[in-house]
C-alpha positions, 0 to 999 in steps of 0.5 A, a space after each residue: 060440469 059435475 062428474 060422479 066417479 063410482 067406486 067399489 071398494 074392493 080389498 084391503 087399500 084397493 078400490 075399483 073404478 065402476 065408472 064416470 057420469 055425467 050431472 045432466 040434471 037442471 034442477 039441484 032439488 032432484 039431485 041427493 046423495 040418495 038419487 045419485 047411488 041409485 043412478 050409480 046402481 044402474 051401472 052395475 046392476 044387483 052384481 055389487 053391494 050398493 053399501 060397498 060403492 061410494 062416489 066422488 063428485 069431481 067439477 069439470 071445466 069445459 076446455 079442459 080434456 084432451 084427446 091423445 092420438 
């Protein structure tokens, strides 16, 4: 499963989580730099310039996550 985690870049050597999504998209064609900034966009709104946010694309197994009591 594919996760893009958003960032801001904040101050000097500081960036700041905006948050994690999901890849629910089947067809790779749809996915592009371009649409996966835009769907980050939603997260924030017009409060963040979308020149200071970046993404990571991180691959999770399934299995691999575990819930603390």
């Amino acid at each position: 499963m594919v996760t893009y985690e958003f960032y801001l870049n904040g101050d000097i050597k500081k960036f700041h989580l905006l948050g994690i999504l999901y890849e629910r998209r089947k067809n790779e064609v749809r996915i592009s730099y371009r649409s996966i900034m835009n769907w980050g966009k939603l997260i924030v709104g017009d409060y963040v310039d979308i020149n200071n946010m970046y993404f990571i694309e991180i691959e999770v197994q399934e299995g691999t996550l575990t819930r603390s009591s």
